[in-house]
N, C-alpha and C positions, 0 to 999 in steps of 0.2 A: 568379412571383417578385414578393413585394412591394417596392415604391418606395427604402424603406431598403436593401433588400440588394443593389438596381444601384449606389445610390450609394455603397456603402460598398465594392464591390466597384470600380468605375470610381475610387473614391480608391488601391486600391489598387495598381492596375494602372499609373496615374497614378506612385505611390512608385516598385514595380520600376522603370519605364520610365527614372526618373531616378536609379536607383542609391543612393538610401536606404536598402535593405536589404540591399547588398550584405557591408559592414562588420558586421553583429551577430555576436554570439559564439554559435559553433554553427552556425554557417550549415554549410551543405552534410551536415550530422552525421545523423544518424536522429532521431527523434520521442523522448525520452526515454520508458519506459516507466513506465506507471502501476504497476507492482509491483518499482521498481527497488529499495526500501528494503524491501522485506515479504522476512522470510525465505523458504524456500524450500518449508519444510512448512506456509505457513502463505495459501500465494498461492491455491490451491483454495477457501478458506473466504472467503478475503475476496471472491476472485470472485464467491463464492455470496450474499454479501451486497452486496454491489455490484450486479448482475441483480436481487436482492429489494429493492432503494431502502432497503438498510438500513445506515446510517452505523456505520462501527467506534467502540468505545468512545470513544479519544480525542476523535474529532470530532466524539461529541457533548457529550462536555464540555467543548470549546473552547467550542463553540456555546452552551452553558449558561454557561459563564465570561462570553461576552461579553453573553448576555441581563442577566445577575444585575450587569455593571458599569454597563451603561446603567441599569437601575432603578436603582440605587446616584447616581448619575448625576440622577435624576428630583428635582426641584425640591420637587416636593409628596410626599415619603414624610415620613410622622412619626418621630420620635426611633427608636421600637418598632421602626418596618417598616426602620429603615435598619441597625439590629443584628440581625436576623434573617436581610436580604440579606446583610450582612459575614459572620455567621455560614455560610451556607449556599455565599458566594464560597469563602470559607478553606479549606470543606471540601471544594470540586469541586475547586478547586487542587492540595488536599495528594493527592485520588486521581488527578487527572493528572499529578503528578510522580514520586506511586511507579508507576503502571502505563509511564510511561517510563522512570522507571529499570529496572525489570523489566524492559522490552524491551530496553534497552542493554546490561545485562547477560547477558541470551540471545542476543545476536548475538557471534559469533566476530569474534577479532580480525584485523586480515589485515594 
């Protein structure tokens, strides 16, 4: 065990000991599951991609969203290169809000 993970472990034990974590929300509840929002014909696949280190759609266009605003963001792009990144933000946006609308609309109401 490396040096960081006593310490960070010995803070922790440190918290319990003094009842800092006693009051959080959820305390004593189960681990929330990782497929609590994936529907129910759909939790197989994502597993299966999840085991292959392969990110579902949306989050990789989260992930591209947020590349394409820090370039955006970048000091030294020229005129060209900062309409091309607008261009190319607009259009990950517009498919991560319809492929969530889609999914909102495939999940039943309850």
């Amino acid at each position: 065990m490396d040096i960081f993970r006593k310490i960070a472990e010995r803070k922790i034990e440190e918290a319990i000991a003094r009842g800092e974590f006693d009051h959080l929300p959820l305390r004593g509840q189960p681990i929330p599951d990782d497929e609590a929002g994936i529907p129910e014909e759909e939790r197989v696949a994502y597993r299966l991609l999840k085991n292959a280190h392969i990110l579902p759609e949306e989050v990789q266009l989260l992930k591209e969203i947020a590349e394409l605003r820090q370039a955006l963001g970048a000091a030294a792009t020229s005129a060209e290169k900062r309409k091309q990144i607008i261009a190319r933000l607009n259009s990950r946006e517009a498919q991560y809000n319809i492929l969530m609308e889609r999914r909102r609309l495939r999940q039943p109401l309850r």
